[in-house]
Each structure stands twice: as C-alpha cells, then as structure tokens.
C-alpha positions as CSV (number, residue, x, y, z in Angstrom):
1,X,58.2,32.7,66.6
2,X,57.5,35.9,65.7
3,X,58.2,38.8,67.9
4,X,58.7,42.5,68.7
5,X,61.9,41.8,66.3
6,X,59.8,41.5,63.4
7,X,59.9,44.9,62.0
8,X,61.8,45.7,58.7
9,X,62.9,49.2,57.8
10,X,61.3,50.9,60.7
11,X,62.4,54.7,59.8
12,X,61.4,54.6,56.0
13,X,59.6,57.3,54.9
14,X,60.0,59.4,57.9
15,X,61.4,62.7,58.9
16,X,64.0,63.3,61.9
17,X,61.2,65.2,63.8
18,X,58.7,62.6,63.7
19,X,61.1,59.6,64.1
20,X,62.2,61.4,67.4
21,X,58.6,61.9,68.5
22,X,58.0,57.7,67.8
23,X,61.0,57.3,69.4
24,X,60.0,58.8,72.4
25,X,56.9,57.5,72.6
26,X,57.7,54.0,72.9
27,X,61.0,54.4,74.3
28,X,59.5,56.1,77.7
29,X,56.7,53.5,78.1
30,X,59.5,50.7,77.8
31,X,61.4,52.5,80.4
32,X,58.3,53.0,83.1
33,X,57.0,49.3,82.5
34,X,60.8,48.3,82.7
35,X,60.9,49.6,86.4
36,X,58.0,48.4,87.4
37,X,58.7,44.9,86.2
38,X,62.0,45.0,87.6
39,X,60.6,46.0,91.3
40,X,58.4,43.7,91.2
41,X,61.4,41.0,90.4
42,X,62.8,42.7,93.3
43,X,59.9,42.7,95.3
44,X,59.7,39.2,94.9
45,X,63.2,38.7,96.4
46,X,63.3,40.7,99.2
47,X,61.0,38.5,101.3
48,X,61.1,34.8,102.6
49,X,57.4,33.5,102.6
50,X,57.9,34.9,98.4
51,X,61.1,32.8,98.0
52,X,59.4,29.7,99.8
53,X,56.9,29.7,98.1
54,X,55.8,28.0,94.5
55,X,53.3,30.0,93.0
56,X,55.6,32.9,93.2
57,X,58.9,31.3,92.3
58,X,56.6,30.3,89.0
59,X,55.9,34.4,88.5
60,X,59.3,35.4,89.5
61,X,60.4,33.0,86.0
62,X,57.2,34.6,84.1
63,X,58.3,38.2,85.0
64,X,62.4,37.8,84.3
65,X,61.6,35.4,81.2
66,X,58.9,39.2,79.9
67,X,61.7,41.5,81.5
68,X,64.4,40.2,79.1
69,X,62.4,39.8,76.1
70,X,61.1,43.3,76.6
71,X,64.8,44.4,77.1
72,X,66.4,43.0,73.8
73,X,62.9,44.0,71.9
74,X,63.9,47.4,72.7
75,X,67.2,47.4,72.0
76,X,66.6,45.8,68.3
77,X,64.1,48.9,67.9
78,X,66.6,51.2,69.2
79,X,69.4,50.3,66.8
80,X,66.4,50.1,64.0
81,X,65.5,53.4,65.0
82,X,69.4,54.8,64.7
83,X,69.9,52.8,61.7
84,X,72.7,50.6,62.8
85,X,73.3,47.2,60.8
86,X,74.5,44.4,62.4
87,X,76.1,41.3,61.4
88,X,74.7,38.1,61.1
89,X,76.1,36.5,64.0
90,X,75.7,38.9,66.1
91,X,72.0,39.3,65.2
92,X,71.6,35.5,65.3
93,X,72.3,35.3,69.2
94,X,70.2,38.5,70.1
95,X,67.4,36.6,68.0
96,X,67.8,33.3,69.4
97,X,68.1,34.7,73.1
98,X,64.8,36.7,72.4
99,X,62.9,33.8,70.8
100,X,64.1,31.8,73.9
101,X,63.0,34.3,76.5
102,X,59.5,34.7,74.0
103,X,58.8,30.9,74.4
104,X,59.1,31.1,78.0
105,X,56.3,32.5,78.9
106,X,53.5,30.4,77.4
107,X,55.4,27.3,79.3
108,X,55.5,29.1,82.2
109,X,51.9,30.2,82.2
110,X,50.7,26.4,81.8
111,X,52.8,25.2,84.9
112,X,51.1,28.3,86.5
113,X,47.6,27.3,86.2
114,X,48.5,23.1,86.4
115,X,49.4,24.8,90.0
116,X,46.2,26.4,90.5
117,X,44.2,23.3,89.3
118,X,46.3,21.1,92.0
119,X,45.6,23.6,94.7
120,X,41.6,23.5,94.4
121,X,40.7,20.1,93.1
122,X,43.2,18.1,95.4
123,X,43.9,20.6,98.6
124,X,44.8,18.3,100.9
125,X,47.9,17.0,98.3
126,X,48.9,20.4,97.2
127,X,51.5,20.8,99.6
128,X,53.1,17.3,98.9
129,X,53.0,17.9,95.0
130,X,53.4,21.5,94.7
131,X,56.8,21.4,96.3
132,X,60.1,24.0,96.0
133,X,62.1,21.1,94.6
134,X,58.9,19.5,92.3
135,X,58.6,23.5,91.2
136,X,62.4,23.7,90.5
137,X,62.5,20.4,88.1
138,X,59.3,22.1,86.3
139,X,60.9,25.2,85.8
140,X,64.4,23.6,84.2
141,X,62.4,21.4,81.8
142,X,60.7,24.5,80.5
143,X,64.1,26.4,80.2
144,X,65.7,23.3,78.7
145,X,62.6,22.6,76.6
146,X,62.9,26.1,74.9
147,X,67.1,25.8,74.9
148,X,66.6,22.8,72.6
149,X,64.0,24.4,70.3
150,X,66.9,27.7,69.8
151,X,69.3,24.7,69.1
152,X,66.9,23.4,66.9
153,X,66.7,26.4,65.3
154,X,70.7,26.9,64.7
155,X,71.4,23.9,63.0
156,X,68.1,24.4,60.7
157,X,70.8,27.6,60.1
158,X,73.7,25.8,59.1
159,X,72.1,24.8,55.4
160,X,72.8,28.4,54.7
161,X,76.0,28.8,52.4
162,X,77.2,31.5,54.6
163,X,80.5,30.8,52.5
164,X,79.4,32.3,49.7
165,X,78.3,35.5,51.2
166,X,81.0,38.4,50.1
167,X,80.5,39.6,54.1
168,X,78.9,38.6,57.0
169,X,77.6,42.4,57.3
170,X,73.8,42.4,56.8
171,X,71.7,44.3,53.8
172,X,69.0,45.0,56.3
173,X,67.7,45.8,60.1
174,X,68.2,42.7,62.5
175,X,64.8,41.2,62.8
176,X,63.6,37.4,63.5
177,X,62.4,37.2,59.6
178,X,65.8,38.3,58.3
179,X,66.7,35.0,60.4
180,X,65.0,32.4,58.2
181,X,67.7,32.5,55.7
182,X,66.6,28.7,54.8
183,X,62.9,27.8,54.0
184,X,62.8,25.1,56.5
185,X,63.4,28.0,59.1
186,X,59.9,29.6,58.8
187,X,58.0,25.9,58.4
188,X,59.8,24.8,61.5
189,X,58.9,28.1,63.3
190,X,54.9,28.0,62.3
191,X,54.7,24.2,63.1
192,X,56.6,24.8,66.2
193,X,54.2,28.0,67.0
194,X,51.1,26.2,66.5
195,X,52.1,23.1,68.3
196,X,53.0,25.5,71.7
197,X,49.8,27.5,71.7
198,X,47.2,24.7,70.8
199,X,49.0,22.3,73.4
200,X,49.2,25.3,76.0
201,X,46.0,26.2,75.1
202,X,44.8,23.1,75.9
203,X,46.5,22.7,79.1
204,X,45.2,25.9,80.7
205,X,41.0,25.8,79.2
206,X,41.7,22.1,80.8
207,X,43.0,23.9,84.2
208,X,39.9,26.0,84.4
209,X,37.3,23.1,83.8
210,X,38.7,21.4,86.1
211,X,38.8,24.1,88.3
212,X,35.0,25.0,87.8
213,X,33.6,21.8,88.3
214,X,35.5,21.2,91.5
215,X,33.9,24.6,92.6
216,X,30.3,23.1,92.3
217,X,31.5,20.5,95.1
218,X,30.1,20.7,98.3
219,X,33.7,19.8,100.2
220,X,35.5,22.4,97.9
221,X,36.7,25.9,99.7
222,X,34.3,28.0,97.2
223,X,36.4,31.4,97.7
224,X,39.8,29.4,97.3
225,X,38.0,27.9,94.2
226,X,36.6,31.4,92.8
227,X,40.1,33.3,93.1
228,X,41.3,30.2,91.1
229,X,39.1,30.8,88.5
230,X,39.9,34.1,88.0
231,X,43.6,33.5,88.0
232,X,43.3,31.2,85.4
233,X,40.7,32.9,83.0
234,X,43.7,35.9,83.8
235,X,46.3,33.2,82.4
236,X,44.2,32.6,79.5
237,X,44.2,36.0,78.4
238,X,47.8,36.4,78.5
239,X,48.5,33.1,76.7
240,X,46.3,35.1,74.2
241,X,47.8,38.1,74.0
242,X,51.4,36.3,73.6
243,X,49.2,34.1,70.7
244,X,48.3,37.7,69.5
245,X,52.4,38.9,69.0
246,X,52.6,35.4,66.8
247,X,50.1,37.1,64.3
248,X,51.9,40.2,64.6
249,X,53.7,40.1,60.7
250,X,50.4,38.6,59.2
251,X,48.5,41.7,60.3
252,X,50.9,43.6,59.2
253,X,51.4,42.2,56.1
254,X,47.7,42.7,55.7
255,X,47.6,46.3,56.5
256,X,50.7,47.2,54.1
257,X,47.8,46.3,50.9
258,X,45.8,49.1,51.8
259,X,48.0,52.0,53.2
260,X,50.8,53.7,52.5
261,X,54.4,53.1,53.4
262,X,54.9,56.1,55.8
263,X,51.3,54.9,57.7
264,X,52.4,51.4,57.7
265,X,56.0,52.5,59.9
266,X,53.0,54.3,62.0
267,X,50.8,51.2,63.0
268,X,54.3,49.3,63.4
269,X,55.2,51.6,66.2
270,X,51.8,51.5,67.6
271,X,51.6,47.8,67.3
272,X,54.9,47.3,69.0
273,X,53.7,49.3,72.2
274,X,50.1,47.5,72.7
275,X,51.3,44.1,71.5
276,X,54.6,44.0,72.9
277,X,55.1,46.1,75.4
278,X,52.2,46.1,77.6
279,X,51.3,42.7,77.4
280,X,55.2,42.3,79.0
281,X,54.2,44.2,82.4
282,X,50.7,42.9,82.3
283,X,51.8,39.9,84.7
284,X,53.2,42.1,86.9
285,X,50.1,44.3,87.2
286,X,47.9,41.7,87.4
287,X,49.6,39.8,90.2
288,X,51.1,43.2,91.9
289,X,47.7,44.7,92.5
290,X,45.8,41.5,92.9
291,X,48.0,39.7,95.1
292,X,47.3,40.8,99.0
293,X,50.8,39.9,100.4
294,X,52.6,41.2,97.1
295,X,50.9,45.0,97.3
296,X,52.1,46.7,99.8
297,X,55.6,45.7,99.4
298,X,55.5,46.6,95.8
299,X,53.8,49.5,96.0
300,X,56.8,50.4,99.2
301,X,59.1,50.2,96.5
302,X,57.6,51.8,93.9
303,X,57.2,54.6,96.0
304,X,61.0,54.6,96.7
305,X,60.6,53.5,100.0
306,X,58.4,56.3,101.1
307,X,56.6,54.4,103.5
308,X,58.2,53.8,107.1
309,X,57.0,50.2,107.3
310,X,54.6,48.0,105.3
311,X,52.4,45.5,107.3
312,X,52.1,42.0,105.7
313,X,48.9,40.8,105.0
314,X,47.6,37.3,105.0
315,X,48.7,35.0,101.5
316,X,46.1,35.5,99.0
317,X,45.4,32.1,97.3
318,X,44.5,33.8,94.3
C-alpha cells in the first residue's frame, strides 16, 4: 500500500536554505514522537501485570509494528532529502519491510477491538478466551498474514526483465511507486488495500455494535461497557487515519493540477508530518494518557526518571 515512501523528487525546485528548514522540521518531530514511542515500548516491558497481560501485549505489537514504519519512513526521506540513489535491491527490501510493518497495524487494531468486544459482551469467558497463548497465535497469524502478502508481492516482481537493465542503480528516489515495476504490482496492491480496510472496517464498526447493544443490558458492567466504547470508536479513528496514508498519492496527485512544482514539494512535507508521522505516536498517546496503570510509569520515564517512585494504580479496562 501506499506509504510515507511515496514521495518522488522531494528537493525539486528548492533552495539549500529552505530544504534545511523542511528538513528540520520533520526531522525533529520524528525524533521527539520516536522517543516517546520507544518509552512507551519500554514502559510496556518493564513491568509484569503489562507482560501478562493481553490487551497490552496487543499495543506492545501496534506500537513496535508504528515504531519501525516510522523509522524506515524517515530514513527514505532522509536519503531523499540528501539526494542519495539506491539500488533496486536494496530499495526493494526497505520497501517490502515498510509495507510489512504498514499492514500491521490495521490487523492489529481489529484483534484489539475483537478483545474489547469479548471482554464486555461475554465477561465471564474473557479470561478463558482472551488468553497469553490464544493472544500469541493471533498475533503470528497477523505477522505471517502480512509476511505472505510481501512474498506475494516479490514474485509479482520477478516478471520484471531486470536482465535487460544496463544497472541495477536506480534513475530516481526509492519510493513504494518506483516499486511497481510490473502493472500487476499496483492492481494487486489496490485490490489488496481495499480488501484490508473494508474487511477491517468491518470487523471493528461490528466490535462497537456489539459493544453498544450489550451496554443497554441490565447484567452488563455499564462503566466497563462505556470505556469500551470509547476504546473502540478510538480504534476506528486510527484505522482511519492509516485508510487516510492509502489516499496519500491520489491527493497528491490532485493537488500537483493546480499548484506549482516548488508548492507541491511543500504540501508533501506537510503531508508527510500530519499523515505519517503523528498518526504513528497517536497509539501511544492515546493509551499512555488514557490508560491508569500505564501513566505514571510512562510519564516516570519520560521524565528521566525524575520521580523517586511511581504508585500503581488499579488496571483501567478501557
């Protein structure tokens, strides 16, 4: 699918000055959301009850599948930025292990809120269903669901005479579009888009339904059932947003009709920090600030450990 890769000739039309100002200004938010997303992997490490316990084994995936994608997003940009053509190869495997790390999410996000749906509408079998192992099996099948889509995508790659090609240096900037050197490439990646979205889609509107209409039961805990709610309708905005970096080189495409070449290098950068960026630390704000037994100890180590000692609260079932 179509990532933060997608970005061809990214310094055209610019001068040193300003492409050091752009540079800067996504480069330093990348960094800050970096370490917070990377604490809060840590955070959600350094303590038992977060290691034992499903719903957070599910975001500790969610947050390393966003921290990697966010990491090779920004090092694509960076060797855009400094001009630096690769070779096919070696663009081929940062692609593939970004569009494998991209695809994770959405997966991850539906198991996220199936665990949700379990936990309010059947309470009393949550703990039987919803177990370490049960969550472990869930979370390969998703990994090995998306490893066989990238293998998919390889031998779709094969059809290309790379034979005939007088080096295996590229023309251009490593980008996913530069990828689909056969036109079965980009049908297989739409179809495959849609297909993930709409059935993810699905799967979480399905979740919070479900999750409503238990809440109007007398026998359900209407709290429990509330947080739930909200955790899911939180789910269905970041399935969104990931739905929104899919659109990302139709929009651009768009926009390139009606300004000029120097303004459309602008609204990539820009695009690249509010579609891309942020929507990669969002989980970890969302959950890090929401989350009663996750807050303190992040915020203890975002604050360097400033704090002598961090009481732990009671497990939010949000």
């Amino acid at each position: 699918m179509s990532d933060a890769q997608s970005r061809t000739n990214i310094t055209v039309g610019l001068g040193f000055v300003e492409r050091v100002m752009l540079t800067t200004l996504t480069t330093v938010p990348c960094c800050i959301l970096l370490f917070i997303n990377v604490t809060m992997l840590f955070t959600l490490r350094s303590k038992l009850v977060f290691r034992e316990t499903s719903r957070y084994i599910l975001l500790y995936n969610l947050l390393f599948a966003d921290t990697v994608q966010m990491t090779v997003s920004q090092l694509l940009y960076i060797l855009s930025i400094c001009r630096i053509i690769l070779t096919y190869p070696v663009c081929g495997v940062l692609v593939m292990f970004a569009n494998l790390t991209n695809e994770i999410s959405p997966l991850t996000l539906v198991v996220m809120s199936l665990e949700r749906y379990v936990a309010v509408c059947y309470p009393l079998r949550h703990a039987t269903i919803i177990t370490i192992r049960n969550t472990g099996v869930a979370i390969t099948v998703v990994w090995a669901f998306c490893t066989l889509n990238v293998f998919i995508r390889v031998v779709l790659l094969l059809d290309f005479p790379f034979e005939d090609l007088e080096s295996l240096q590229m023309s251009h900037f490593c980008n996913t579009l530069i990828m689909f050197l056969v036109p079965i490439s980009d049908h297989y990646d739409k179809a495959y888009t849609c297909f993930l979205f709409i059935s993810a889609g699905v799967a979480v509107i399905s979740s919070y339904i479900g999750v409503i209409v238990a809440a109007r039961s007398a026998s359900t805990d209407k709290a429990s059932a509330h947080k739930a709610r909200n955790t899911l309708l939180l789910h269905l905005v970041q399935l969104g947003l990931s739905l929104l970096s899919t659109m990302h080189n139709p929009l651009l495409i768009a926009v390139s009709k009606i300004v000029t070449k120097t303004m459309l290098v602008r609204i990539q950068n820009i695009f690249y920090v509010f579609i891309f960026i942020l929507p990669r630390c969002l989980s970890a704000l969302i959950y890090g600030l929401r989350d009663q037994t996750i807050r303190p100890v992040l915020l203890y180590y975002l604050c360097c450990r400033l704090k002598v000692s961090v009481i732990p609260a009671k497990t939010d079932s949000s």
